[in-house]
N, C-alpha and C positions, 0 to 999 in steps of 0.2 A: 504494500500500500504506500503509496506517494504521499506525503506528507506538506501540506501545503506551508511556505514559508512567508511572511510578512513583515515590512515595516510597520510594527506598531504602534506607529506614532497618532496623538488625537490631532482632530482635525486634518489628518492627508487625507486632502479630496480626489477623486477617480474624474477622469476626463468628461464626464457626463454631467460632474458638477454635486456630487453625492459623496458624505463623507464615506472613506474606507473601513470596511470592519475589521475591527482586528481579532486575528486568530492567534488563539493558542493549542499547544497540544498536551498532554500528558500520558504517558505509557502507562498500562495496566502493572499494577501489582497487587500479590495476593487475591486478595477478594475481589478486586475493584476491579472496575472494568477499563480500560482508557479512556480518553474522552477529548473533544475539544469543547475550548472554552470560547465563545464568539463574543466582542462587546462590540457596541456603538462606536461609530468613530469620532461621537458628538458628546456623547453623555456618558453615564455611569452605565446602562441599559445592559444586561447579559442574557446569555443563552447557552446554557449548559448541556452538551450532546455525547452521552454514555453510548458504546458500540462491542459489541461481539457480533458474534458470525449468527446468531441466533436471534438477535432484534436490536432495536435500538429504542432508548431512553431521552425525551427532549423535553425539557423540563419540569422531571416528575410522570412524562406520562410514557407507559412502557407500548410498546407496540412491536407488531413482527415488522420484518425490513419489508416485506409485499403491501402492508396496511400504506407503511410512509410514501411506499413510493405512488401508490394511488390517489394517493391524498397530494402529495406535493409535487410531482410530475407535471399534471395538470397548470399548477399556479405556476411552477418553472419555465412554460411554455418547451415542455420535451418532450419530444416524440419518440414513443417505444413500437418497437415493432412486435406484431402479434399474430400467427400463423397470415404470414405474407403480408399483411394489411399493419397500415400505421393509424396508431391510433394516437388522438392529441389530449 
């Protein structure tokens, strides 16, 4: 897995004119599952994202990985392909 790398700096804004979020990472140990930490690139604002190969946890709410991706595919505007047909 690729691990995405960022300037974390507040207020670096993206050429669209939106601040950047910044990402963190943290490797699992023991019990714990890894996780990225997402903030705002304006405010205090987080978004805590727990991950195994069995679901994923985004703020307190567990789900399998096929729930998320139905649920957020859609609002991502990403097209999954689905016995020959795409669906949006």
């Amino acid at each position: 897995m690729i691990i995405l790398k960022r300037i974390n700096r507040l207020y670096n804004t993206r050429p669209e004119g939106f601040p950047q979020i910044r990402v963190y990472h943290k490797k699992g140990s023991g019990k714990k599952s890894p996780r990225y930490l997402l903030k705002c690139g304006c405010c205090d604002g987080k978004l805590e994202i727990y991950f195994d190969k069995e679901g994923l946890e985004i703020n307190g709410v567990n789900g399998s990985i096929e729930d998320w991706r139905e649920i957020l595919f859609p609002l991502l505007q990403i097209e999954k392909e689905y016995k020959n047909r795409f669906i949006i």
